[in-house]
C-alpha positions as CSV (number, residue, x, y, z in Angstrom):
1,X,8.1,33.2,6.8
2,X,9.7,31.0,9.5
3,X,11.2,27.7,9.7
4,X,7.7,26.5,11.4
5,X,5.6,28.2,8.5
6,X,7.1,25.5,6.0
7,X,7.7,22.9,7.9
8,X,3.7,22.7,8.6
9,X,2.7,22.7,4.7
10,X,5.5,20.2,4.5
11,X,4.3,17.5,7.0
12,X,0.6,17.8,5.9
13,X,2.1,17.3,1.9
14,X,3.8,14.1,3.9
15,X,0.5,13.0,5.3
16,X,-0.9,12.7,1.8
17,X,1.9,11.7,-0.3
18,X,2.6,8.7,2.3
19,X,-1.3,7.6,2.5
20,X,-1.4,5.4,-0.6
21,X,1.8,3.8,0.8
22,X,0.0,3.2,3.9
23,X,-2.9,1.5,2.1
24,X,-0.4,-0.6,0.3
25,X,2.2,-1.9,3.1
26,X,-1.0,-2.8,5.6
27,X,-2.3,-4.8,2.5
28,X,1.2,-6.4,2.2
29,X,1.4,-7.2,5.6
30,X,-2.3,-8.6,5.8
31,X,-1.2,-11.0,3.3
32,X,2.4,-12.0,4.8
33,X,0.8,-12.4,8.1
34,X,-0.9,-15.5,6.2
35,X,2.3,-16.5,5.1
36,X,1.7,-15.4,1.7
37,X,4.3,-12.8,-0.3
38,X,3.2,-10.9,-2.9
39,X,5.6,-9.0,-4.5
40,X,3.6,-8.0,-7.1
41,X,2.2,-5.0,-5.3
42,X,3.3,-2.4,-7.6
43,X,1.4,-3.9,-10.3
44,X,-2.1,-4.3,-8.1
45,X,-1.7,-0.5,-6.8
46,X,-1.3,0.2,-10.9
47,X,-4.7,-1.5,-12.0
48,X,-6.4,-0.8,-9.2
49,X,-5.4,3.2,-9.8
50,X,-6.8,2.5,-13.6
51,X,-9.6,0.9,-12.1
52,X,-10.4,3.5,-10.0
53,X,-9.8,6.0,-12.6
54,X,-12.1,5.1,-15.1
55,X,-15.1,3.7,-13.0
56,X,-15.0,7.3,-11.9
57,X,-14.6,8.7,-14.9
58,X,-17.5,6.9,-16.3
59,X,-19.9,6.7,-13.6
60,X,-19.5,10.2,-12.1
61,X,-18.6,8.6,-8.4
62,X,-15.1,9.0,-6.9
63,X,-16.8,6.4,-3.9
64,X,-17.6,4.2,-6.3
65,X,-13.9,4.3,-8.2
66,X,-12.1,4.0,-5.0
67,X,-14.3,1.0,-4.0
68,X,-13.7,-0.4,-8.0
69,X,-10.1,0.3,-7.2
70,X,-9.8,-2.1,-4.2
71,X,-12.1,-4.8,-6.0
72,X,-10.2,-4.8,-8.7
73,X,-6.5,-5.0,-7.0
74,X,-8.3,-8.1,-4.5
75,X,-8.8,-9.7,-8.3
76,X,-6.0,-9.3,-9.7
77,X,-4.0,-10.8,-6.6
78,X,-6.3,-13.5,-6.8
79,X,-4.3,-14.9,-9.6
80,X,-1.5,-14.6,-7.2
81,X,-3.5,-16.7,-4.8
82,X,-4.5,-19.3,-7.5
83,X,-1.0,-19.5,-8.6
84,X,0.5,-20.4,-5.0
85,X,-2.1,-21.7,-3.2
86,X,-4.3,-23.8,-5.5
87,X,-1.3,-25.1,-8.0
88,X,1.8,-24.3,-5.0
89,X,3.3,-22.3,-7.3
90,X,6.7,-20.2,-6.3
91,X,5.7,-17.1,-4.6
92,X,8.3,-15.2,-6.1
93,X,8.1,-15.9,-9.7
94,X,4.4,-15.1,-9.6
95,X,4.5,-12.1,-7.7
96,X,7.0,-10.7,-10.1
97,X,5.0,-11.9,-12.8
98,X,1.9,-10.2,-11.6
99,X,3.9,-6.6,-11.4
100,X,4.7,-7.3,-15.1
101,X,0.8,-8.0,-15.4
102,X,-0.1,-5.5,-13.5
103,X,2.1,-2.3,-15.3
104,X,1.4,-4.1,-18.5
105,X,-2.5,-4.0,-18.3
106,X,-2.6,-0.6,-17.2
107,X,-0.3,0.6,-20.1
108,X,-2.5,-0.9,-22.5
109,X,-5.8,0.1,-21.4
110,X,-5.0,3.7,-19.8
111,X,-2.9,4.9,-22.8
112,X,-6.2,6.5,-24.4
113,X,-7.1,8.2,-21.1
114,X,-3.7,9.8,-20.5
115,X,-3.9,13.8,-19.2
116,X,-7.8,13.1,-18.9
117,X,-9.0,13.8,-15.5
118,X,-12.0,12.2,-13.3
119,X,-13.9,13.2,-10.1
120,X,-12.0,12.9,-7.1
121,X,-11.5,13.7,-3.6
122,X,-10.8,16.9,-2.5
123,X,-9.8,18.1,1.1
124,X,-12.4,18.6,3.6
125,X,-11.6,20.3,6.6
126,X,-13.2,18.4,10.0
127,X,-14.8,21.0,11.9
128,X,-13.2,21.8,15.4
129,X,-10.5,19.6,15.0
130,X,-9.1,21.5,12.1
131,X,-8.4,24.1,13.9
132,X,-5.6,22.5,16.5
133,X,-2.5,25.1,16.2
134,X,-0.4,23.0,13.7
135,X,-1.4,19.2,14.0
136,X,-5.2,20.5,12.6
137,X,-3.0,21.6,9.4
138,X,-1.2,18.2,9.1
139,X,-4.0,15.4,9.9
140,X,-7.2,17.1,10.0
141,X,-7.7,19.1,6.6
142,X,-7.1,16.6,4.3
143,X,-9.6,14.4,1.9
144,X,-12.2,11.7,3.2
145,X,-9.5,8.9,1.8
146,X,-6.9,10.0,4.3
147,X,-9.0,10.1,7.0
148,X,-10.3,6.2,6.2
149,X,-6.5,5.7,6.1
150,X,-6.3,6.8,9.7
151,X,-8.2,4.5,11.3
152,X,-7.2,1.1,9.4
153,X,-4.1,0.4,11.3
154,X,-5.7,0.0,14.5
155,X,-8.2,-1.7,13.6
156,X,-5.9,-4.8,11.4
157,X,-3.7,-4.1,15.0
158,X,-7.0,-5.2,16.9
159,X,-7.8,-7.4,14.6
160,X,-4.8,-9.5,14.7
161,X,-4.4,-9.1,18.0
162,X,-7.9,-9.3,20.2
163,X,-10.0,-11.7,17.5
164,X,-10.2,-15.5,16.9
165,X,-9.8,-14.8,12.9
166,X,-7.0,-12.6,13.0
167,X,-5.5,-14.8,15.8
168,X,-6.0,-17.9,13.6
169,X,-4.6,-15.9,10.8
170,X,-1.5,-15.1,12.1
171,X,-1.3,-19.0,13.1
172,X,-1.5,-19.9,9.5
173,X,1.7,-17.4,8.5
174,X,3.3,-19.2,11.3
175,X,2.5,-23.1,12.2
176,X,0.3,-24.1,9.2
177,X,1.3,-27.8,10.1
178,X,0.1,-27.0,13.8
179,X,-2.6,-25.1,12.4
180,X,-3.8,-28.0,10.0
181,X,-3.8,-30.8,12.7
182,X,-6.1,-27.9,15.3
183,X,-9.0,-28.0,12.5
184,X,-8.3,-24.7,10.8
185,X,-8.3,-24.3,6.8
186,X,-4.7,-23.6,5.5
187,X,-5.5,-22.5,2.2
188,X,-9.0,-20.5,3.1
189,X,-6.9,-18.2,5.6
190,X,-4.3,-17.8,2.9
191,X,-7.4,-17.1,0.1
192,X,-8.6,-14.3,3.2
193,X,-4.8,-12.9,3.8
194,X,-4.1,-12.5,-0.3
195,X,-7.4,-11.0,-1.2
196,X,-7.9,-8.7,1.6
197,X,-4.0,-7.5,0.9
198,X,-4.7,-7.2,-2.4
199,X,-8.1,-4.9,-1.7
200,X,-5.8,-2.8,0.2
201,X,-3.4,-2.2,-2.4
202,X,-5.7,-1.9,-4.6
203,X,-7.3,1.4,-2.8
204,X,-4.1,2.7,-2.4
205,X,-3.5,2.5,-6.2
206,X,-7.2,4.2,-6.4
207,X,-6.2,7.0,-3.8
208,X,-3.4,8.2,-6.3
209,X,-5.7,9.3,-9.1
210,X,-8.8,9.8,-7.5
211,X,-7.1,12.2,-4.8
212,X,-3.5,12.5,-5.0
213,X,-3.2,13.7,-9.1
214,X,-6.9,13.4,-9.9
215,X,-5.9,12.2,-13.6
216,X,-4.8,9.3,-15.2
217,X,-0.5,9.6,-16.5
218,X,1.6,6.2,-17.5
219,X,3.4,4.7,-14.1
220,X,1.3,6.7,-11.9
221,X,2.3,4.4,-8.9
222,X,6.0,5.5,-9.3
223,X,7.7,2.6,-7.5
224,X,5.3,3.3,-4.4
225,X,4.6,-0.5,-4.8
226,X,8.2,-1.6,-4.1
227,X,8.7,0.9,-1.2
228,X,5.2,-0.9,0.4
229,X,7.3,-4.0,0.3
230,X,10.5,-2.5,1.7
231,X,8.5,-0.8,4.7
232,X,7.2,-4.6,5.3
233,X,10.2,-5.5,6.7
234,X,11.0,-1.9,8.5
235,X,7.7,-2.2,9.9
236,X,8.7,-5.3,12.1
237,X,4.8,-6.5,9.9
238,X,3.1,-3.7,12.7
239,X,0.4,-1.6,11.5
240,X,1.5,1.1,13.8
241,X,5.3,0.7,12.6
242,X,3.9,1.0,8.9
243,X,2.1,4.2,9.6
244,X,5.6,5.9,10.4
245,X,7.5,4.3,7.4
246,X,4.9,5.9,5.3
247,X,4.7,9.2,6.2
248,X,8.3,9.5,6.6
249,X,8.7,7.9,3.0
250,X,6.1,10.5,1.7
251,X,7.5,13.3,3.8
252,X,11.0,12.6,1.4
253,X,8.8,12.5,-1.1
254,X,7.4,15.5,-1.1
255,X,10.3,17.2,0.1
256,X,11.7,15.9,-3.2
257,X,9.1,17.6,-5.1
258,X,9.4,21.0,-3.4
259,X,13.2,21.0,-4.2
260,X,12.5,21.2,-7.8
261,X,10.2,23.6,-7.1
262,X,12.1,26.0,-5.7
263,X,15.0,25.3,-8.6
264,X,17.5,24.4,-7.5
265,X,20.9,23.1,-8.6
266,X,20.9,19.7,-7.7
267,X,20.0,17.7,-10.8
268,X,16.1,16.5,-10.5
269,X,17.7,12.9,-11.2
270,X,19.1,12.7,-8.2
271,X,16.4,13.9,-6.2
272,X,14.0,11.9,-8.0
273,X,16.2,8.7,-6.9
274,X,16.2,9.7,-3.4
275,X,13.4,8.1,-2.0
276,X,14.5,4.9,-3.7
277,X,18.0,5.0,-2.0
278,X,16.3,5.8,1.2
279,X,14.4,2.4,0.3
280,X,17.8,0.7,-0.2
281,X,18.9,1.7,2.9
282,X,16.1,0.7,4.9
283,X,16.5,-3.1,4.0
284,X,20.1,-2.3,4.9
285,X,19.4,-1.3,8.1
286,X,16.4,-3.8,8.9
287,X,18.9,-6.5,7.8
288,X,21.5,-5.5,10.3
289,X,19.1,-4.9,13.0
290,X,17.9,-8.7,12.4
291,X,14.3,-7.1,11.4
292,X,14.1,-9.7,8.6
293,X,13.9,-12.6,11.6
294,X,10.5,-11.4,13.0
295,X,9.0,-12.6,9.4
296,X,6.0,-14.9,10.2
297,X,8.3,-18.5,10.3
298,X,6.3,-19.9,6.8
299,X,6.4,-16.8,4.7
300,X,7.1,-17.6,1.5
301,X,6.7,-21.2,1.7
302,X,3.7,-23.0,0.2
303,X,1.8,-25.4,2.7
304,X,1.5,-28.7,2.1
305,X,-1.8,-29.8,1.2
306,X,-3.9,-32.1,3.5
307,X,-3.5,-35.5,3.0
């Protein structure tokens, strides 16, 4: 077997690994680009995994899970939403709180379902395509959910970019004083950026067990949550920047995983820590590179409400 014979396996087990991720950091930046942040996205991605989970389980659909998954993460961040944008709570206090919420309520509830599985997704090969000498391997024979995951970053990139709402969006994260006095609706464009953000992290909690274990275990999301967050800022809040920060965070990931596999000496604590370190070291970086100044100028801070 040749280098090129693992490295293919590898970078499709990236592709996959790094999707939920993907769905996660684009639903972060959807929300910061209102000039909202949510750091309670490892709890959303948790419920909305449970969520999808057991709407599968029960109704027989995977479809219908993953949609129950992305629902179900948009609610849950809605008490983020009604926290800082109905009472102007602190943003970071309630995010926090709403991991805690999150990981709590999906301890709880799931603890009867653990090692049960559901229906899922499974990999479907696209015809043609599939058969590209090595990219075909990597992109093109994975599950439906992966696929769906290719083509949301250009579309929230066209979206911010090319249309009035996501123009008027980005204004909010930005000028919200400005944006006030032109006409627009502060606190509806954060309600749109916090829901849809948490949808998105929600689906990515519902890819994990609907296609990436296909059963329910305690902390299924692993600390993907936090990484989502981290890639934010290493993303420059790009879609397209996002895409690479997941893959290469699931790349490590399942490179991790393979390690043990393989048995070898390094102690699995270590390489279980590794993509976490990697995390550290991305803010580092982003820091030093003055990533952290591209932030939409009100992130974080509540908008005053009209007089």
């Amino acid at each position: 077997m040749t280098w090129w014979d693992m490295l293919v396996p590898l970078l499709a087990a990236a592709v996959q690994s790094g999707t939920p991720i993907l769905f996660a950091t684009l639903g972060e930046i959807f929300t910061e680009r209102a000039g909202v942040l949510n750091l309670g996205v490892e709890g959303v991605m948790l419920a909305g995994a449970l969520a999808g989970f057991l709407t599968s389980m029960w109704s027989g659909s995977p479809v219908l899970g993953f949609a129950a998954g992305g629902f179900f993460g948009a609610g849950l961040a809605g008490i983020h939403g009604l926290v800082c944008i109905a009472f102007s709570g602190n943003q970071v206090v309630s995010g926090l709180a709403l991991t805690i919420l999150g990981i709590g309520l999906a301890d709880y509830l799931g603890t009867p379902f653990i090692g049960q599985s559901a229906p899922g997704f499974v990999p479907v090969p696209i015809p043609g395509l599939s058969e590209i000498p090595a990219v075909g391997a990597i992109l093109f024979r994975q599950d439906p959910l992966v696929y769906v995951s290719y083509a949301v970053p250009p579309l929230m990139w066209l979206f911010f970019r090319n249309t009035r709402w996501g123009l008027r969006l980005r204004s909010v994260g930005e000028y919200p004083h400005a944006a006030a006095a032109a006409g627009l609706n502060v606190s509806a464009f954060r309600w749109a950026g916090v829901l849809v953000g948490g949808f998105l992290c929600g689906l990515g909690g519902a890819y994990l067990s609907l296609a990436y274990t296909h059963l329910w275990t305690s902390g299924l999301s692993a600390g993907r949550g936090w990484i989502a967050v981290a890639l934010v800022i290493f993303a420059f809040w790009h879609p397209g920047r996002a895409v690479l920060g997941a893959y290469f965070f699931g790349g490590v990931m399942a490179f991790q995983f393979r390690l043990q596999a393989t048995g070898t000496h390094i102690p699995s604590s270590l390489l279980l820590m590794l993509p976490y370190a990697l995390t550290i070291l991305v803010l580092v970086f982003s820091s030093w590179r003055g990533r952290g100044d591209r932030a939409p100028a009100f992130l974080g801070v509540n908008a005053e409400p009209a007089e």
